[in-house]
N, C-alpha and C positions, 0 to 999 in steps of 0.2 A: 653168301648164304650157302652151307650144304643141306642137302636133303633131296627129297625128293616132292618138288609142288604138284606131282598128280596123286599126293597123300598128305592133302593140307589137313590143321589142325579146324575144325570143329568151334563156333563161337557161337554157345547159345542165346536168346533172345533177352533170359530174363524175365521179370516183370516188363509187360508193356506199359505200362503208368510210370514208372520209374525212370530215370537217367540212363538205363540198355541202351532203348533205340537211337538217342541222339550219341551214345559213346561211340559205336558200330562205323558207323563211317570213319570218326575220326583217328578209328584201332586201324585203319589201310597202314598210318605212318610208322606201324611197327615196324614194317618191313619183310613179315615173312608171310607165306602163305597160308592164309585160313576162308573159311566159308562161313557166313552168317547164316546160321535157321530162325527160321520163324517167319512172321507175316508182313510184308514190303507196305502193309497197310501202315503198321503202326513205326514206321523210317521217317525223319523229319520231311519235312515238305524240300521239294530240293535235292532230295541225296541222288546221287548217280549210281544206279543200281543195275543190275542185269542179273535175271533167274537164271541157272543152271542145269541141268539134268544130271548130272554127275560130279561128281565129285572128280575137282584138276581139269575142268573146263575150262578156258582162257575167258577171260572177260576183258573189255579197256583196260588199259592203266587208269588207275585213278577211281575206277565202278568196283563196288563194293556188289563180291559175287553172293547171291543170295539163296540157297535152300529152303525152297518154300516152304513154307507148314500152313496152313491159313486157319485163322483162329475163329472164335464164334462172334466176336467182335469189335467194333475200330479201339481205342487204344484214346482217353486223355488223359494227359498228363499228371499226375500227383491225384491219381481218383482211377485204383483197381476196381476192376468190373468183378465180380466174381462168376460171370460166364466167360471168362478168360483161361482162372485157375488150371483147368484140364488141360489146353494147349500149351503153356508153363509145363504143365509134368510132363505133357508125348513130348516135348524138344529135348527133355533131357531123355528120355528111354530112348527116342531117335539117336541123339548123338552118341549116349553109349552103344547102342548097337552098331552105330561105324566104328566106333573105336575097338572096340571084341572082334568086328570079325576084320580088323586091318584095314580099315576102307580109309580110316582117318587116322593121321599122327596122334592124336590125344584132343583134350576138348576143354578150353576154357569158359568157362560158367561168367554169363554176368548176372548180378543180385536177383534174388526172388525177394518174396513177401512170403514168410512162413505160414501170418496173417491170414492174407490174403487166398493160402491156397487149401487153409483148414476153413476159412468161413464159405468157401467155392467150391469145392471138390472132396473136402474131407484128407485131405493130408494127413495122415499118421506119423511122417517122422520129423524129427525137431528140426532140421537144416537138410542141405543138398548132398551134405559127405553123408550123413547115416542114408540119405538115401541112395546115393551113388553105390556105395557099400553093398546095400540091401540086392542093386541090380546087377552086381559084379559076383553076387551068387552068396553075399556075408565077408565079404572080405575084413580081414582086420586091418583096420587103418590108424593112420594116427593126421592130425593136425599140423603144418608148420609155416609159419611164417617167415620169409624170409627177403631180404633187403635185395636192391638190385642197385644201388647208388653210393654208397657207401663202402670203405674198403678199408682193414679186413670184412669181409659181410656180416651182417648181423642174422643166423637163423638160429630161430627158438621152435621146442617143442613142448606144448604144456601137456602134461599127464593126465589132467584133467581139465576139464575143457568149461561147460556150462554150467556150473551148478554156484549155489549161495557157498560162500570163505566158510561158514561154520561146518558145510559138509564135508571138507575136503579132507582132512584127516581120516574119516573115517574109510572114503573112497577110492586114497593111496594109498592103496595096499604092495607089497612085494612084486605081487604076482603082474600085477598093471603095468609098475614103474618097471621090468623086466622087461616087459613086451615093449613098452614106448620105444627104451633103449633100442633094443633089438629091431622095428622097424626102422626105426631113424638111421640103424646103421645102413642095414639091409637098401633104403631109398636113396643112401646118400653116395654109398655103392653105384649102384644101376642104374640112377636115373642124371647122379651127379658126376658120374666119373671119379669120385675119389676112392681110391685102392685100400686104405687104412686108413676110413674115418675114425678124428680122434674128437670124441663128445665131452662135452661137460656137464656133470649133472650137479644141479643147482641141493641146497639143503631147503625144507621147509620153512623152517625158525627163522628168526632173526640170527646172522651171524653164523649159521647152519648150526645154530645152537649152541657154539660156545661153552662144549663140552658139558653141555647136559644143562648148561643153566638156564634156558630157554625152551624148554620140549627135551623128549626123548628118543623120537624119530630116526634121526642123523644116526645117534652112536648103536641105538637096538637093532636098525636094521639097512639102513640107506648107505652106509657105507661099509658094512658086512656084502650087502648088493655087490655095490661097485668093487669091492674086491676079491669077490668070487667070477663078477665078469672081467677083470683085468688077469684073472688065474685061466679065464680060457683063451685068451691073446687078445680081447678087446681093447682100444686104444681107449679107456674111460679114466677119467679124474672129477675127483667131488665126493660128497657132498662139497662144493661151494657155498660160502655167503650170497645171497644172489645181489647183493648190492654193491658188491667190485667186480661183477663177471660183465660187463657190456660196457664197460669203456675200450678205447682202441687196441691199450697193447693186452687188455685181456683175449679181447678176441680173438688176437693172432695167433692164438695158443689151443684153438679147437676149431674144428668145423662144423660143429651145432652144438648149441644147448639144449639139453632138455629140464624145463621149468614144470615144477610142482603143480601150479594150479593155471589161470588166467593170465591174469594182472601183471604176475610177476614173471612172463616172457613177453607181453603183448605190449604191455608200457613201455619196456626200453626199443623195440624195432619200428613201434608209432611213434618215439621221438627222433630213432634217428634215423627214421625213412620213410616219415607219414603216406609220403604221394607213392613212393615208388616199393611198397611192399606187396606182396604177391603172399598168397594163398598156397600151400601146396597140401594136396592130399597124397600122402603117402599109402602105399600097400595095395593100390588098385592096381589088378592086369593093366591098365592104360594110364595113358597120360592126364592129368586134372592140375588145372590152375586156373584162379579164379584172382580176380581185383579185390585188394583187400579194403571193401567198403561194402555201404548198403546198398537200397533204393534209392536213396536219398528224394523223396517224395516232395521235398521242402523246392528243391528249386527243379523241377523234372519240367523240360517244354523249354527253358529259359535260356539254352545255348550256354550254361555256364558250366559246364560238370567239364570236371577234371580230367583226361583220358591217358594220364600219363602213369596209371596204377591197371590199366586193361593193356596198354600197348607193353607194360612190362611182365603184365602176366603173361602175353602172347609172344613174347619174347624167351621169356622163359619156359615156357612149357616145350616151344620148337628145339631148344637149346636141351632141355629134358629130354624130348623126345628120341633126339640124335643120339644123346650121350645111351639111351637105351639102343639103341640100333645098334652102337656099337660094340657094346657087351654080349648082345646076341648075336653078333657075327662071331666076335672072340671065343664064345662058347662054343659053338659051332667047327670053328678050326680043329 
C-alpha cells in the first residue's frame, strides 16, 4: 500500500437502518486506510471500535477507527427514524469538508434513503452526487460505474442518468453528450492514470440506427459529435451498437464507455460484476466512491449483507486517490 495513512479516506455512515453499519467493520478487510463517521451507537453489537480525535490516529489492528458524529437517535434495523435524517446529511457535509480542505484522501458514501431524508429533514436533491455537487460549490459531474473483478474492466458512463426511456431523447442533447464525454476523459486522466483515454460512445437506436433505419440521432448529430472531438486529438469511436460493446474483446478496445441512457450502461456492468462494482463520481475537487447498491432494508440487522462492493469502493477510491496525487505532483514539476 502507498499513500499516506495520516490522510485516510472518509467512510460515511449512510443510513442507520440500512445494511451501512453492519458493512463498516467488515470494510477493515479492504486493506487500506479509512475512518468510519457517524454514531458508534448504531455499530453492531460486538464491533471492536475505538473514537478518534483526528484523523491518522492509530487505533488496534483489527478496531474499526471511528469519527464520532452522534445522531438524535439509536438506529433499528430496516425501520428509518426520521429524527435521524439530519445527522445523514452533516456526515456527508462533515466528510466533504475533510476532503476540500486535504484532511481526508476522498470519501466513500454508503447508501442513504432519499425517502427517508425528504420525509425527515426535507432533502431537496434527488441522490448523494447532485448533492455532493451542490457542496463542492455546483460542480459538473458525471455518473460511472465501473468493475473491479473483471478483465478488460467494464466502465460505463450514462448520459442520462434517472429519468422515464420516453424522456431521454429529448434530454440527450449535443451539448450534454459533449460534456459527459469530456468529463469522463478529464476523471479518467486524473484520477485513473491513463494518459490517452480512449472512450466509446454507445448509439441510441437499435444497432446505432443502422443508417437511419431506426432513429435519426446517430447519423444528425452523435457522430458529427464524435468527429469533431476526434478532430481535437480525442481518442473517441462510436456511435456503437450498444449490444456488441461489452463483451471481452470489445472492451479491450476502450477505456470507458459512455452509454446513452440508464439501462443500457448499468445492465451490462451488473452482469458482469454485480458484487464488485463501484460507483464513481466524477468531476468533484475530491475523491467519491460509493458501493454500487442500496439500503437494502429487506435484510439490514441479519449479518448477511454483502461487503465486497464497499471493500471495492474503498479500494478504489485509495487507488483513485494516489493516482490524483500523482498527477499533482507531475504538474507541479
Amino acid at each position: 500500500m502507498t499513500g499516506d495513512p495520516a490522510r485516510p479516506l472518509i467512510l460515511t455512515c449512510g443510513e442507520p437502518a440500512g445494511i451501512g453499519p453492519e458493512l463498516a467493520p467488515l470494510a477493515l478487510a479492504a486493506g487500506v486506510p479509512f475512518v468510519w463517521l457517524g454514531d458508534p451507537r448504531h455499530l453492531p453489537p460486538g464491533t471492536r471500535w475505538a473514537e478518534i480525535e483526528t484523523l491518522g490516529d492509530n487505533v488496534a489492528p483489527g478496531t474499526l477507527p471511528v469519527l464520532r458524529h452522534d445522531f438524535a437517535a439509536a438506529a433499528v434495523p430496516g425501520r428509518p427514524d426520521p429524527a435521524n435524517a439530519q445527522g445523514v446529511i452533516d456526515v456527508i457535509g462533515q466528510a466533504v469538508a475533510l476532503a476540500l480542505d486535504g484532511r481526508a484522501a476522498g470519501i466513500v458514501t454508503l447508501p442513504i434513503s432519499k425517502q427517508a431524508l425528504k420525509d425527515g429533514a426535507g432533502f431537496a436533491f434527488p441522490g448523494h452526487t447532485e448533492y455532493l455537487a451542490h457542496l463542492a460549490g455546483g460542480a459538473e459531474v458525471a455518473m460511472m460505474l465501473a468493475s473491479t473483478t473483471v478483465d478488460p474492466p467494464c466502465r460505463v458512463v450514462p448520459a442520462t442518468i434517472h429519468m422515464a426511456l420516453e424522456d431521454v431523447p429529448a434530454a440527450l442533447t449535443p451539448d450534454l453528450l459533449d460534456r459527459t464525454i469530456r468529463i469522463t476523459r478529464a476523471g479518467l486522466i486524473r484520477d485513473f492514470g491513463i494518459a490517452d483515454p480512449r472512450i466509446a460512445v454507445a448509439g441510441l437506436n437499435p444497432h446505432a440506427s443502422e443508417g437511419g433505419a431506426m432513429g435519426r440521432q446517430e447519423l444528425d448529430w452523435i457522430r458529427p459529435l464524435c468527429d469533431r472531438l476526434r478532430a481535437e486529438g480525442l481518442s473517441i469511436t462510436g456511435p456503437h451498437p450498444a449490444d456488441t460493446m461489452f463483451h471481452a474483446p470489445a472492451r479491450a478496445r476502450y477505456d470507458a464507455a459512455v452509454a446513452c441512457y440508464h439501462d443500457q450502461g448499468l445492465i451490462p456492468i451488473k452482469t458482469l460484476d454485480f458484487a464488485g462494482g463501484v460507483n464513481v463520481t466524477l468531476g468533484l475537487p475530491f475523491i467519491r466512491t460509493s458501493p454500487d447498491h442500496g439500503t437494502a432494508f429487506d435484510i439490514a440487522g441479519r449479518g448477511i449483507a454483502d461487503p465486497a462492493s464497499t471493500r471495492a469502493a474503498l479500494r478504489m477510491a485509495w487507488d483513485m486517490s494516489q493516482a490524483r496525487a500523482r498527477a499533482q505532483a507531475g504538474a507541479r514539476a
